[in-house]
Backbone bond lengths (Angstrom), bond angles and torsions (degrees), N, CA, C in turn:
res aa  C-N    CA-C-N  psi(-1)  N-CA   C-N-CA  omega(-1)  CA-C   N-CA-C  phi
1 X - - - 1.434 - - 1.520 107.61 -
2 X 1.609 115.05 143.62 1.491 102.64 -173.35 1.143 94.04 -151.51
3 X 1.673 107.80 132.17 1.504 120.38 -167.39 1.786 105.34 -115.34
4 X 1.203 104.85 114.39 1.438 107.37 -164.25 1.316 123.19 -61.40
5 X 1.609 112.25 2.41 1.235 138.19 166.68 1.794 134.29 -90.57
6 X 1.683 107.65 114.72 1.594 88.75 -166.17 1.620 98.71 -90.33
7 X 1.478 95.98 157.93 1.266 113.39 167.36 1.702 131.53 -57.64
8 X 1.371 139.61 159.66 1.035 134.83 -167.03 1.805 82.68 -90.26
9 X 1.652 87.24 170.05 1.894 91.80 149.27 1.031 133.00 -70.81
10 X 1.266 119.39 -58.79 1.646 123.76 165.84 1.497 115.35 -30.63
11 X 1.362 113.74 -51.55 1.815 124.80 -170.83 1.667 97.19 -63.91
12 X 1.524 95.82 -54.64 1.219 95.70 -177.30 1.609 138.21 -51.70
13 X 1.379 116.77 -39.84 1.688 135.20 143.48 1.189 126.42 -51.50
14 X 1.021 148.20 -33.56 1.791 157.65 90.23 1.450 97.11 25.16
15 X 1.440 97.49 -91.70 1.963 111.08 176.05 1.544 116.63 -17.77
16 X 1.391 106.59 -61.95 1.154 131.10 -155.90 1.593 114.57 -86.98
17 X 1.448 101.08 -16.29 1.013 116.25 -159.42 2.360 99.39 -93.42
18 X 1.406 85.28 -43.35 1.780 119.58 178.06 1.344 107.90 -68.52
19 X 2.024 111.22 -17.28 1.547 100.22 177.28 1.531 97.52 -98.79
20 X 1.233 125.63 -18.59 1.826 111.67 -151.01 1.808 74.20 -87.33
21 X 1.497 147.87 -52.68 1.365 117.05 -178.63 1.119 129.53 -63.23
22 X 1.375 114.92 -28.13 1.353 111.63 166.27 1.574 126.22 -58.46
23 X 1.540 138.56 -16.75 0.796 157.12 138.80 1.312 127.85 -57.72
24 X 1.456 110.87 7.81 1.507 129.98 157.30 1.333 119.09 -73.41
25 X 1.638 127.58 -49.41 1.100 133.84 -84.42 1.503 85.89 -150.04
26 X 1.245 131.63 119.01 1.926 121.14 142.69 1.140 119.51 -87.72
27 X 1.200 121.09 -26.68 1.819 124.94 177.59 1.309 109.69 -57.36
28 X 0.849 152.46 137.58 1.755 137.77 132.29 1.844 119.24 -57.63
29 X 1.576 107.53 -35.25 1.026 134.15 -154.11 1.633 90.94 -78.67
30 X 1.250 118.16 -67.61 1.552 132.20 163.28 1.491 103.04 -36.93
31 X 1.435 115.66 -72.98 1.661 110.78 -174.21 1.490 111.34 -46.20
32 X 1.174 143.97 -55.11 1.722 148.48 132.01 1.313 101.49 4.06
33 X 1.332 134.94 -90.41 1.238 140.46 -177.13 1.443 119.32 -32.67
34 X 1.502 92.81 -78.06 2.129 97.36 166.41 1.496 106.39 -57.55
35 X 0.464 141.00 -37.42 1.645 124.89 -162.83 1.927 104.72 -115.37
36 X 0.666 138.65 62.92 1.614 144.99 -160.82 1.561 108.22 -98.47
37 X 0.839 110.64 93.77 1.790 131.29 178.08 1.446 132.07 -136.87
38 X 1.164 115.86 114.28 1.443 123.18 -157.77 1.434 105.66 -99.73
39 X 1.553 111.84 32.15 1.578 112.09 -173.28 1.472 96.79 -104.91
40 X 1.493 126.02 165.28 1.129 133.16 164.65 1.701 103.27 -72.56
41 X 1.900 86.55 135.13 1.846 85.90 -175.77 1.470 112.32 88.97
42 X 1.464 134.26 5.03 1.148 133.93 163.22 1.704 117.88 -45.69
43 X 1.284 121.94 -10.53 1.054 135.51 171.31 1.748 122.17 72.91
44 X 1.174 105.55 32.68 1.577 152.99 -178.69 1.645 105.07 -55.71
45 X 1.105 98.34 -49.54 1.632 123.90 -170.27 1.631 95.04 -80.73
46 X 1.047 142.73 -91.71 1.117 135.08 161.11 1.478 142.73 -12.04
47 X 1.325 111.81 -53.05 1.433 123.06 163.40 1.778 95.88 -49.93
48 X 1.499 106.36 -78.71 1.395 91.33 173.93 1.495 146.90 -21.70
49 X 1.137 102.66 -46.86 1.623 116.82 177.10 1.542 104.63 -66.29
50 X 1.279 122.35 -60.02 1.545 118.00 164.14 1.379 115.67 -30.97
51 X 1.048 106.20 -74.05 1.530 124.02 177.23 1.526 144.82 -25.74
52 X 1.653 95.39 -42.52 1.105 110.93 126.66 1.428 150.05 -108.65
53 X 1.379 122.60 31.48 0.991 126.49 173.75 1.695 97.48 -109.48
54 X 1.154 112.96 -9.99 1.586 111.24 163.24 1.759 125.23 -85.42
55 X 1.953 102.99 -9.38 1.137 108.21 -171.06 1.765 103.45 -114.67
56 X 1.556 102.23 15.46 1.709 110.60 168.25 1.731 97.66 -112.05
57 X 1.158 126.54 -8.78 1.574 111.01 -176.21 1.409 117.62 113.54
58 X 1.895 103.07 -7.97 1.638 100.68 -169.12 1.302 124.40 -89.87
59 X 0.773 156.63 162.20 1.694 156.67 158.87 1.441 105.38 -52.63
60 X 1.546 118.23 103.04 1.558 105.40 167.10 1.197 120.16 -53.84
61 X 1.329 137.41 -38.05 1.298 136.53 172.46 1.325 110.21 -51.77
62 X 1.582 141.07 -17.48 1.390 116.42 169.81 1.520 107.91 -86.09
63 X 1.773 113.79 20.80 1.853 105.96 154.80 1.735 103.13 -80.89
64 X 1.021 128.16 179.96 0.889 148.74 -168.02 1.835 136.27 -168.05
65 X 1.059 114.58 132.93 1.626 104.23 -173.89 1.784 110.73 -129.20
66 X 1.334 114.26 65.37 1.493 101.23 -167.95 1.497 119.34 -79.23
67 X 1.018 111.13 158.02 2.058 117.75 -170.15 1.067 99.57 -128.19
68 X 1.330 108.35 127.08 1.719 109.94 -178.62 1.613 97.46 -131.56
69 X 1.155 117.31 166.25 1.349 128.27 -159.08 1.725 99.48 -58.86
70 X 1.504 123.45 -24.77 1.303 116.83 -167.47 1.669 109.64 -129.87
71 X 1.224 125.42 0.38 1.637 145.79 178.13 1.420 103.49 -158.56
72 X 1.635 79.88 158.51 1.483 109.07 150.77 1.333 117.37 -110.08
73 X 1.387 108.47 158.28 1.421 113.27 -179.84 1.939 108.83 -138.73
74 X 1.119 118.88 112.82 1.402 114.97 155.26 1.663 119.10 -90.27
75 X 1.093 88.79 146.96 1.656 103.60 -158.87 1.720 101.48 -131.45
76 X 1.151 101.78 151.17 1.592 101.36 172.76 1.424 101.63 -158.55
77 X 1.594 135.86 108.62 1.367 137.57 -172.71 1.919 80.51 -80.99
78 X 1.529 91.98 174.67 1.519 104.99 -169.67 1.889 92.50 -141.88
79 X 1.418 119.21 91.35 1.774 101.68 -166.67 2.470 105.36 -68.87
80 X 1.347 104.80 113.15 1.384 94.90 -144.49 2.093 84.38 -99.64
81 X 1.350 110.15 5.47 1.389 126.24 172.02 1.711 135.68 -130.16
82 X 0.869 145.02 155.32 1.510 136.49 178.04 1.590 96.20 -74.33
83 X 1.110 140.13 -9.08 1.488 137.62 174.46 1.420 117.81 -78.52
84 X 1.506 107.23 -39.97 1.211 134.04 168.75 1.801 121.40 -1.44
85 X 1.431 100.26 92.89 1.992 110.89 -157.14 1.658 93.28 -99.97
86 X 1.230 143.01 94.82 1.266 134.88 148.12 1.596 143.07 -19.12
87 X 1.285 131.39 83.14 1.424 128.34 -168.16 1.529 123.63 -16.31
88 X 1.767 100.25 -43.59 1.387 90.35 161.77 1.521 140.02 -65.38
89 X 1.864 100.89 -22.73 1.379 104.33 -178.19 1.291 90.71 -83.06
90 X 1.194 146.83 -27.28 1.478 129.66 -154.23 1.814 114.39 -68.07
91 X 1.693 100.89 -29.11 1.294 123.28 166.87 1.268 118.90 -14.92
C-alpha cells in the first residue's frame, strides 16, 4: 500500500515506536490492556497485524513501513517457499 504522503518525524517515531511493542505481544487482548489509549493512533491496528502474522507462522518483521521523502509505503513480504530471501536481506 502506498500513501503518497510522507510522514512527519514525530509520527514517524510513534510508528516505530507502536511496532517494537507490538512485537512483544501475541495477545491483542493483553496488548489492549498494557497499553490502553483512547487516542487516535494508539497503535491498535498494528499490534494487530503483528499479532497475527505471528499467529499464522510468519515473521512479523517481513511487515514493513518505509518513509521516503515523498510516500509512505506498507509492505508485507509473504515467504511463499523454504528458500524464501527477504528484500531486506537481499540488500
Amino acid at each position: 500500500m502506498i500513501n503518497n504522503t510522507p510522514i512527519a518525524k514525530e509520527e514517524e517515531k510513534s510508528i516505530r515506536e507502536r511496532l517494537e511493542k507490538g512485537m512483544m505481544y501475541d495477545d491483542i487482548a493483553q496488548f489492549y490492556i498494557d497499553n490502553a489509549d483512547t487516542s487516535e493512533g494508539a497503535g491498535l491496528g498494528l499490534a494487530l497485524i503483528l499479532i497475527m502474522l505471528k499467529g499464522e507462522g510468519i515473521d512479523p518483521n517481513f511487515f514493513r513501513i518505509i518513509i521516503g521523502e515523498d510516500s509512505t509505503i506498507a509492505r508485507l513480504e509473504i515467504p511463499l517457499s523454504e528458500n524464501f530471501v527477504s528484500s531486506r536481506e537481499s540488500n
